[in-house]
N, C-alpha and C positions, 0 to 999 in steps of 0.2 A: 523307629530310630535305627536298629538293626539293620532293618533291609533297605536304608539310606545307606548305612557302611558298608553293605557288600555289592552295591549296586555305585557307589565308588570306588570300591576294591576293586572291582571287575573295568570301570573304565581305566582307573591307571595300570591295569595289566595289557590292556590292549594299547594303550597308549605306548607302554613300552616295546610292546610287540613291533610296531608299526616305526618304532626311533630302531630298533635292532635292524629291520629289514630297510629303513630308506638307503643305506647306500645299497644295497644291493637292487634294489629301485631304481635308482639311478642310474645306476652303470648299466643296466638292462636300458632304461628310458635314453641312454647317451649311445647305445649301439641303433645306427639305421637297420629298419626289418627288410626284410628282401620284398622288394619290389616288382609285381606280378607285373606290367608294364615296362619299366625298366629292361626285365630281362627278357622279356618277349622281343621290347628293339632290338639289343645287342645280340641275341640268337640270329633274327634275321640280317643286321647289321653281319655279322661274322660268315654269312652263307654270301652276301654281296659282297663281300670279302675276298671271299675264295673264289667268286665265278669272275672277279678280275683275272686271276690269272689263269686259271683253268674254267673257262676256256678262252676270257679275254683275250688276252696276254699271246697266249699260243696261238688264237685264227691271227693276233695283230700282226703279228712276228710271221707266223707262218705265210700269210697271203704277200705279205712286200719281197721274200724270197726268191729267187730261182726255184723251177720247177723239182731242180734236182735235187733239191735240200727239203722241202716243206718239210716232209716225217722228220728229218731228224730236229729239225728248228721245233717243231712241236713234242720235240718225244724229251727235249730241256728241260720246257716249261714243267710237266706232266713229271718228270723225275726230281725236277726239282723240290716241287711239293711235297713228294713222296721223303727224301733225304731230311729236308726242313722241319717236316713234321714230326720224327724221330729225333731230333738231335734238338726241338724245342723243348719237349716233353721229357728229354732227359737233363740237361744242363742247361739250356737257353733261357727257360722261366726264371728257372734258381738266379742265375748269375744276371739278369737284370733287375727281376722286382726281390727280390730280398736284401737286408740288410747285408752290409760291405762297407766298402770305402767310397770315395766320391769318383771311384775310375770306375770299378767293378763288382758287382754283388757278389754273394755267398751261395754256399751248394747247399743251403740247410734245406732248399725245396728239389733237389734234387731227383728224378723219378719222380716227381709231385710229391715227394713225400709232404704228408701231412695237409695237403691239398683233398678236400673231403666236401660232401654235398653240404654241408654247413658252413664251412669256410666262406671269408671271403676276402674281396684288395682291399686296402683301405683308400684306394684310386677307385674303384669304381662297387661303395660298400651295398648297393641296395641289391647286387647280381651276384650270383653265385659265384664261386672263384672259379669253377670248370667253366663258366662260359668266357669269363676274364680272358685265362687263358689259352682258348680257343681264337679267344678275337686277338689279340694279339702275336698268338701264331702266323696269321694271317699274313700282318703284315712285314714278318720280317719272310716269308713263304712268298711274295711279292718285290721286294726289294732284289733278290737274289735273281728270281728269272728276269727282271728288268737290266740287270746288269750284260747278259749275253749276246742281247740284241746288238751291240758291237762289235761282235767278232764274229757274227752269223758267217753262214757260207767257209769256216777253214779250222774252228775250233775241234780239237778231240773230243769225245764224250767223257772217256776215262780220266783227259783233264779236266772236266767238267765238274765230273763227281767228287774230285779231291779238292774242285776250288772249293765249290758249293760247303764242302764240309768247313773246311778251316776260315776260309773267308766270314763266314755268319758267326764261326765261336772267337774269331778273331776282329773283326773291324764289326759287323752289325750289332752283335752283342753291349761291345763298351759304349758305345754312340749312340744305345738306345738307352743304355744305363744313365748317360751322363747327360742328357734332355730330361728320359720320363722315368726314371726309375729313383730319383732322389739324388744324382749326380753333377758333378761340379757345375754344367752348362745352366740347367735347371735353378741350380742355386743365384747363381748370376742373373736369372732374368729373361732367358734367351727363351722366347716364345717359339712355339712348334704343336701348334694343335693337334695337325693329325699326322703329320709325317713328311714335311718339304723338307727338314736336313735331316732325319732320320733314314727317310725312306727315299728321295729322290735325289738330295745332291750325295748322298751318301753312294746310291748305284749308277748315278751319272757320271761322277769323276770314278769311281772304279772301272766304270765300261771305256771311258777315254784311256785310261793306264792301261789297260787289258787291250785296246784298238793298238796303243804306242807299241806295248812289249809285242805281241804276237806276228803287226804287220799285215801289210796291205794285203788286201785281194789279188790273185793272179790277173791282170790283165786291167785291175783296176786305174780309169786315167785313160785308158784306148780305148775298153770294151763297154758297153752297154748290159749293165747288172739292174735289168726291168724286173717289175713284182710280176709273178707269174698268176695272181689273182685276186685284186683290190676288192673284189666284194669279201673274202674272207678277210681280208683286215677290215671295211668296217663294221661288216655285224663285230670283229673283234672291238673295235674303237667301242661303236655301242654300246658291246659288254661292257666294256672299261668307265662309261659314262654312266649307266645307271648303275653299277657295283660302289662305284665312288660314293654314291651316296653313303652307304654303308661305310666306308672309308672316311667319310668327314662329319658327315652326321652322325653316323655310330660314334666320332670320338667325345658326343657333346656323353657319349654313358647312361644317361638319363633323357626317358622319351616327353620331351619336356620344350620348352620356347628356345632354349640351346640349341638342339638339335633342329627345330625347325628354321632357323634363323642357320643355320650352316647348312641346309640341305639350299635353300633359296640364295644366297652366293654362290655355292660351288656351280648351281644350274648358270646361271646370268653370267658365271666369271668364265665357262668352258662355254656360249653360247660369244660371247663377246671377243673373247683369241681367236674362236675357229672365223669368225667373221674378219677380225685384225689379219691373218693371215692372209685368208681368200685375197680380199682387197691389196694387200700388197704384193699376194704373187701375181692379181691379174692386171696390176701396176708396171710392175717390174718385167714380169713374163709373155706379156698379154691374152694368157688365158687360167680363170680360176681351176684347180686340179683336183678333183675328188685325195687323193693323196695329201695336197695341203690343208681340204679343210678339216681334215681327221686329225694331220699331226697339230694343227691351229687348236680344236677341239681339248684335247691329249695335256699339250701345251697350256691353256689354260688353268683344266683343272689341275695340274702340277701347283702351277703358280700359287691357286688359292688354296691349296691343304694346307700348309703353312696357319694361316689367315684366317680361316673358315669361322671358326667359332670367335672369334672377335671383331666380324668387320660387318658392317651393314651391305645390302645391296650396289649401293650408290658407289660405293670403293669396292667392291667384290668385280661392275663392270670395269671400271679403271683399273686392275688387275690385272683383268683378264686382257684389256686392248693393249696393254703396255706388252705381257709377256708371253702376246699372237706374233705382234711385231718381234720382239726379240728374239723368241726362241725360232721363226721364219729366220732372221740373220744368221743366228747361229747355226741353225741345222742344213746353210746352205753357202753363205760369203765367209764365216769362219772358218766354217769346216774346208773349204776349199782354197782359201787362204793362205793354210796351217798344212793343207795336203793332206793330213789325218785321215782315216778309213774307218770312221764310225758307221759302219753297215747301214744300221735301222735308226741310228741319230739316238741312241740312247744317253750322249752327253750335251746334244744340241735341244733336245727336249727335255728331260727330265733334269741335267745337272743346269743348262741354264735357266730354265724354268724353275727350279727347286732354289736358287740363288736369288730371283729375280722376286720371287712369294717371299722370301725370308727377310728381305730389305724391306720390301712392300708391305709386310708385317709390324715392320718396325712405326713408316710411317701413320698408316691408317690405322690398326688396334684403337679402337673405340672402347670405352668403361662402362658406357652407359648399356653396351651387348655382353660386356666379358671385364668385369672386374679386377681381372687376373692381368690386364693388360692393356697400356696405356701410350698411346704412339704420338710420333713429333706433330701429327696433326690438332693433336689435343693439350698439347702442353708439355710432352715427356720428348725433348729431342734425344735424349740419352739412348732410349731404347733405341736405334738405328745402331750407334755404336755396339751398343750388345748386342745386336741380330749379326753384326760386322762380323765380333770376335768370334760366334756362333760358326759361322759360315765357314770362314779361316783356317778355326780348329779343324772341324769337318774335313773341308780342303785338304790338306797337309798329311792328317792323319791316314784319311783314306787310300790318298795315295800313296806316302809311303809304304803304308800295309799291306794293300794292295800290288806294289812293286815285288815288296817279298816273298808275298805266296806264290806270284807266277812266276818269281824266278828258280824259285824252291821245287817247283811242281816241273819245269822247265827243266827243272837237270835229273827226275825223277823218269817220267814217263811224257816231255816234249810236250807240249802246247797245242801245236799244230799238225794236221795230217800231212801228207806226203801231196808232190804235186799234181801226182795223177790221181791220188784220191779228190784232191778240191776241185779236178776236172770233172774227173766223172761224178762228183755228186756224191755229199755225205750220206744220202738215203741207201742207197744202195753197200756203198765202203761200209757205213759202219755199223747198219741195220739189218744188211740183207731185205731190205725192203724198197719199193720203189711206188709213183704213181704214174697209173696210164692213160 
């Protein structure tokens, strides 16, 4: 009878053991464990990341140039990285993914503080935070050199360096706060997978304000400004096409049917513009242009980052044909229309194209790929209007932010080189570098 009662005693003492520790149970069982798969994509996701723009970005840019400009059109891209990556790592993380207001985060992550190989997002909990925030370096390190491709051939560098700085803590910052970091846009509704109005109408219409303020090319309108060697843009474009991967599929976070299901649109939707284009320039022009079918390519996948992670194939090719043709108009009968001097077409591609994915969002977002997202095709006409407001804001904001800096920087240390420097070639002016 004895060792009946302490052989009870002994189970209601573990039993209690076990009521003291379950919420501590739980809230461990309620934290996701870090995901060896998981972080394995978004490492490599973050490396396809970066070889967008270094060296994408820079052969895409550099090879459509004048001979006399390449180095310094390359030497943007390559500085800019360098700037962007300092200035994320000090203020940029903090002031989007931390707690703030619905405009702007908080500095509590400031210097990373408290960013530690334990840590992690609660945007993307199965990966470590250092890789988080590596991969979303990325893309604001990308955004910024996409922006100068319209003012190639007459920009300063030393404006460069002060746009780049204030520009990202001033317009990229709030506009990625107020989509993916828990801010107002986000709240509304306004879909944005991987970055069509974060990332592309955002450095589209800043490159168009920045083409308006700075002004034409010398001779632009009489002279002939030919790319001095289209195979460097497209092994660029290439870059730019498999890096994307990383760029839309990395934003599924998890290596998982998300992701593969956004890697297989972005392929079909940049495969389907660059052909939309071909066919209409060899319509219109009557001969298809290795130059058009790279910017058709480009152009596409613009369209579907936006998209990616909610749309099937089926709507992923109709994406892509709609915003070959379009962003082809744009980067050629608008642009010449309007007179505008967007160099390399960074608002004729990227801001119409980043416009064109973000409506195109609205209507095709399918539930049965992305729960998160529901389009006029399936029953939700509303979402079109919130992709609307989305875009608008973006619109407006950018602009006029973008107004200010240059005008700001414009009465500081001038915008533009001198006229015999844009003669002679920024390589030399403003490098002391040349090629022979």
């Amino acid at each position: 009878m004895n060792v009946m009662k302490k052989i009870g005693a002994g189970l209601a003492g573990v039993f209690s053991l076990l009521l003291l520790a379950a919420p501590a149970l739980a809230q461990d069982a309620a934290k996701p464990a870090l995901d060896s798969g998981d972080t394995a994509w978004l490492l490599i996701s973050t490396a396809l990341v970066l070889m967008m723009t270094i060296p994408g970005v820079a052969l895409f840019y550099g090879g459509m140039v004048r001979k006399m400009n390449v180095l310094s059109t390359v030497m943007q891209s390559f500085a800019i990285t360098c700037i962007v990556t300092i200035l994320w790592v000090l203020i940029g993380y903090s002031l989007v993914f931390t707690e703030g207001t619905s405009f702007i985060g908080g500095l509590s992550k400031t210097l990373l503080s408290g960013v530690t190989m334990e840590t992690t997002n609660s945007l993307a909990a199965t990966v470590p935070e250092t890789v988080f925030v590596m991969f979303q370096m990325t893309f604001a390190i990308i955004t910024v050199a996409l922006i100068v491709g319209a003012v190639a051939d007459r920009f300063k560098f030393s404006a460069l360096v002060i746009f780049s700085i204030f520009w990202l803590v001033l317009v990229y910052v709030p506009v990625a706060k107020w989509v993916w970091g828990g801010g107002f846009l986000g709240a509304w509704g306004v879909l944005d997978f991987a970055g069509g109005t974060v990332v592309h109408i955002n450095a589209g219409v800043a490159g168009l304000v920045a083409a308006l303020v700075v002004g034409k090319r010398k001779g632009y309108g009489t002279e002939m400004f030919l790319p001095h060697n289209l195979v460097l843009s497209v092994i660029g474009a290439s870059l730019l096409w498999v890096g994307w991967f990383g760029f839309n599929a990395g934003s599924a976070v998890t290596a998982g049917a998300g992701a593969g299901m956004a890697m297989l649109a972005t392929q079909v939707a940049a495969a389907a513009a660059a052909l939309a284009w071909m066919f209409a320039e060899w319509a219109l022009r009557g001969k298809p242009s290795i130059l058009g079918i790279i910017s058709g390519a480009i152009g596409g996948l613009v369209a579907i980052t936006p998209a990616a992670g909610f749309v099937g194939p089926g709507s992923a090719i109709i994406i892509g044909l709609i915003s070959g043709v379009v962003c082809f108009w744009g980067a050629t009968s608008l642009k010449n229309a309007l007179g505008y001097d967007d160099s390399l077409d960074a608002f004729g591609v990227h801001g119409i194209g980043g416009i064109v994915g973000a409506i195109l969002t609205g209507v095709f977002a399918d539930p049965a790929i992305n729960s998160l997202g529901t389009g006029l095709l399936f029953g939700n006409a509303g979402q079109v209007m919130t992709q609307l407001y989305g875009v608008a804001i973006t619109i407006v904001y950018t602009a006029v932010a973008t107004f200010i800096i240059l005008k700001v920087i414009d009465l500081i240390v001038g915008l533009r080189v001198d006229p015999e420097a844009e003669r002679e070639g920024l390589d030399l002016r403003l490098h002391g570098e040349s090629i022979h």
